[in-house]
C-alpha positions as CSV (number, residue, x, y, z in Angstrom):
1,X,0.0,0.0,0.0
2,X,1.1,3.9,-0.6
3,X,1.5,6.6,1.5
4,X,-1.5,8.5,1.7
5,X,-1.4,12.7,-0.1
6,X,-1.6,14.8,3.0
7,X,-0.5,17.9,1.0
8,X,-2.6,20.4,0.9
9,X,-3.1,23.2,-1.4
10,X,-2.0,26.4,-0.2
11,X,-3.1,30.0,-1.9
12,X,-0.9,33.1,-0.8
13,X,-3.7,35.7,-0.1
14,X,-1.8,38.6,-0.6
15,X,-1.0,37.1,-4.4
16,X,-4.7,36.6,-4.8
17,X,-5.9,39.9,-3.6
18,X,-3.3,41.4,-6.3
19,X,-5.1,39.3,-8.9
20,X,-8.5,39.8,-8.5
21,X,-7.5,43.9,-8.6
22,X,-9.0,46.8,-6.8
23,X,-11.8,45.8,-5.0
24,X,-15.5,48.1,-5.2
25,X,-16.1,49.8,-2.3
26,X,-19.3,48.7,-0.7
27,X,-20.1,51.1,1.9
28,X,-18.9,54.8,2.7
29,X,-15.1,55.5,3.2
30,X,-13.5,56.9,6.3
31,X,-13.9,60.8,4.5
32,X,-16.9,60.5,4.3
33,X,-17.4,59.3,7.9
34,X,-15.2,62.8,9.0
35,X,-17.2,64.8,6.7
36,X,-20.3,64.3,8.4
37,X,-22.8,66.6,9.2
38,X,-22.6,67.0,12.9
39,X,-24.7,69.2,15.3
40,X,-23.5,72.9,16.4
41,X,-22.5,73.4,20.1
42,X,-26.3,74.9,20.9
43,X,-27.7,71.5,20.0
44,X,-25.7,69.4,21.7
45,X,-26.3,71.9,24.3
46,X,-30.2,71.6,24.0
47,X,-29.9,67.8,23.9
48,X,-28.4,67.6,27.0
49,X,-31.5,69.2,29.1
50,X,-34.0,67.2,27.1
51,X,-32.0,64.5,28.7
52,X,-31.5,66.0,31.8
53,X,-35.6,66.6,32.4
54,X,-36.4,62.7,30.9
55,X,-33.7,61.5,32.9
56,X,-35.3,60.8,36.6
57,X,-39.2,59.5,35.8
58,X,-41.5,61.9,37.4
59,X,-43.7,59.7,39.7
60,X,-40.0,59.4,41.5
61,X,-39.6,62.8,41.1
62,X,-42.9,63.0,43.0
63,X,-42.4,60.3,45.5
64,X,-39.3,62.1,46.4
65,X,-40.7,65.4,46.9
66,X,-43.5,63.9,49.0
67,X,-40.9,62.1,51.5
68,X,-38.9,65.4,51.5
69,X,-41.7,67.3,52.9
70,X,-42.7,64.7,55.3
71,X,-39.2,64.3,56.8
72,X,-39.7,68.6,57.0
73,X,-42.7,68.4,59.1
74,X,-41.1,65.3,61.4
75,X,-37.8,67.6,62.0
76,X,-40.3,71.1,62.6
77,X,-41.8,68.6,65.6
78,X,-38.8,67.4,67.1
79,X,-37.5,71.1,67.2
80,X,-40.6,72.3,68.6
81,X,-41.0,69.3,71.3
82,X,-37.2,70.2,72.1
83,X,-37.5,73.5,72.4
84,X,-40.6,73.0,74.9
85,X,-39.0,71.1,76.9
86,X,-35.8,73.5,77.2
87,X,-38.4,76.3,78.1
88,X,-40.2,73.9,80.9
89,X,-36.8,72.7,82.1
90,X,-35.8,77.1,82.7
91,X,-39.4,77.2,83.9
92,X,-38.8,74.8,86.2
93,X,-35.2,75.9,87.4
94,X,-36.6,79.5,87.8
95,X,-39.5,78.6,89.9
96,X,-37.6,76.4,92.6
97,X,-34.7,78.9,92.7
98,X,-37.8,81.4,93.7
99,X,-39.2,78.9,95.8
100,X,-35.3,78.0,97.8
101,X,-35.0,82.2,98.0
102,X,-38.8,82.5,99.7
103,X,-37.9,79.6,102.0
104,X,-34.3,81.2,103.3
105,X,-36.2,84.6,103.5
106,X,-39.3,83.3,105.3
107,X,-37.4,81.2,108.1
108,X,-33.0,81.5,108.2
109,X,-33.3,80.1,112.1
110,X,-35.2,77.2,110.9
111,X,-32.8,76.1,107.9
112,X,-29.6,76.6,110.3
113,X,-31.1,74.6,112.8
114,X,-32.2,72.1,110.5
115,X,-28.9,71.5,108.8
116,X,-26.6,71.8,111.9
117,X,-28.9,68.8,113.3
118,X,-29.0,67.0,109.7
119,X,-25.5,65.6,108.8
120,X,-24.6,64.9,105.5
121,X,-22.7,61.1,105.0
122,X,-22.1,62.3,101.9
123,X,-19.4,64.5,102.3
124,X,-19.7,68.2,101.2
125,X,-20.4,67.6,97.6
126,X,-24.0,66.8,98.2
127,X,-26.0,70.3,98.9
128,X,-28.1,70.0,102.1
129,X,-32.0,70.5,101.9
130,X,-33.8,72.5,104.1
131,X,-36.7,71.2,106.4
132,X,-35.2,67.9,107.3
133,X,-36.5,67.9,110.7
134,X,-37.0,64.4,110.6
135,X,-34.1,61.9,110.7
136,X,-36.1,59.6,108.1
137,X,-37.2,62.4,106.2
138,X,-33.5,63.7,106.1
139,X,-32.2,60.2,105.0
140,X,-34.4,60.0,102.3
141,X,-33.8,63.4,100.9
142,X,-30.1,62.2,101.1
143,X,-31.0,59.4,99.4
144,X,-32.8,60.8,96.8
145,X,-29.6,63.7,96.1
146,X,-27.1,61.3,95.9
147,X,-29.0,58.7,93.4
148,X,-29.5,62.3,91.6
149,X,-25.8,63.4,91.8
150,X,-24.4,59.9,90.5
151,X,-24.1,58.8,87.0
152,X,-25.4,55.6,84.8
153,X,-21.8,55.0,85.1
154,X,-20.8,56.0,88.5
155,X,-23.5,53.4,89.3
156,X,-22.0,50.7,87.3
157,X,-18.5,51.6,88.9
158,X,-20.2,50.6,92.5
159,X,-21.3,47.4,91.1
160,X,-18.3,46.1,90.0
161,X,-16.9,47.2,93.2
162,X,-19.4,45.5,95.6
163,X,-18.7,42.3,92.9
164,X,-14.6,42.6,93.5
165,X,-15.4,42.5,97.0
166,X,-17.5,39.6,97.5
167,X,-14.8,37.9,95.1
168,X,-12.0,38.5,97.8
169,X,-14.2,38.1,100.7
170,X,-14.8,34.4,99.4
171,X,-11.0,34.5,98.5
172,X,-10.3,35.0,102.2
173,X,-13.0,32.7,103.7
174,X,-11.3,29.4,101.0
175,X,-7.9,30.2,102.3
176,X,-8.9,30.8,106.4
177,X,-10.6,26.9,105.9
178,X,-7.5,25.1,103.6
179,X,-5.5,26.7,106.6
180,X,-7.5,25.1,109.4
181,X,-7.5,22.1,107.7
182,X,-3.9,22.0,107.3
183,X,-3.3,23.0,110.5
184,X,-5.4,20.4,112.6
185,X,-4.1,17.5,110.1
186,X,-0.7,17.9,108.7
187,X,-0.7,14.8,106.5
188,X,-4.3,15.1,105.1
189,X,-5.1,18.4,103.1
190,X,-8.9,18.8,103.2
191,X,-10.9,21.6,101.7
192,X,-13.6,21.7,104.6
193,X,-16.7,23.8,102.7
């Protein structure tokens, strides 16, 4: 048997473009592509606002418009419930400062007897009420000034204080028992609970 022909028959394209000659041009040619008619600088500027008003649709348009003035009249309540509540708190602060100034005026004998006989725990930072003629009534005026003088996080500060000292007071209690127990028997360590 013979070898099989695996030649195959190659054309040079170049060659056969020469060959057939110049070829028709089908569609237009890159001159007349730059030769174009194009539109003056007013036009394109015209174009670009009819784009700019189609651009959004308007029920958005409207939708946003809508939430814009609803979030208005939400902030115009806030402000006016915050500013009410700035006047009632001067109101406020105004009418007791009236009130402490009629009391001093009315009786100074009472309020100095009152607060030499009522002694503040506290220390000086708490101020002292007047008409604490009571001792229960004085405590709990004290109590109530002090919860008001302290913080969220002077509060906190206590707690983890009265936590860190049950933790050593069990700390203390464990040891004083291991070193009983090692005491009364030397060869047997027992943690007596």
């Amino acid at each position: 048997m013979g070898k099989r022909d695996t030649r195959i028959a190659f054309i040079n394209p170049v060659a056969a473009a020469r060959s057939a000659g110049p070829r028709t041009p089908s569609g237009p040619s890159i001159l007349d592509y730059l030769n174009r008619p194009r539109p003056t600088w007013e036009e394109v500027k015209e174009q670009m606002e009819k784009n700019k008003r189609q651009a959004g649709s308007s029920t958005l348009a409207a939708y946003e418009e809508e939430l814009n003035k609803k979030f208005r009249e939400d902030l115009d309540k806030k402000r006016d419930g915050v500013i009410k509540k700035v006047k009632r708190k001067k109101r406020k602060k105004e009418k007791s400062e009236r009130v402490k100034k009629e009391k001093r005026k009315r009786s100074p004998s009472l309020s100095t007897s009152s607060s030499s006989s009522c002694s503040s725990s506290d220390g000086p930072s708490t101020p002292r009420r007047e008409g604490c003629l009571n001792r229960n009534n004085c405590e709990s005026t004290k109590k109530r000034t002090s919860s008001s003088l302290y913080s969220k996080s002077d509060r906190k500060e206590e707690k983890k204080l009265k936590k860190k000292s049950k933790k050593s007071d069990r700390r203390k209690k464990h040891t004083e028992t291991w070193k009983r127990a090692r005491s009364e028997d030397s060869d047997i360590y027992v943690m007596k609970s």
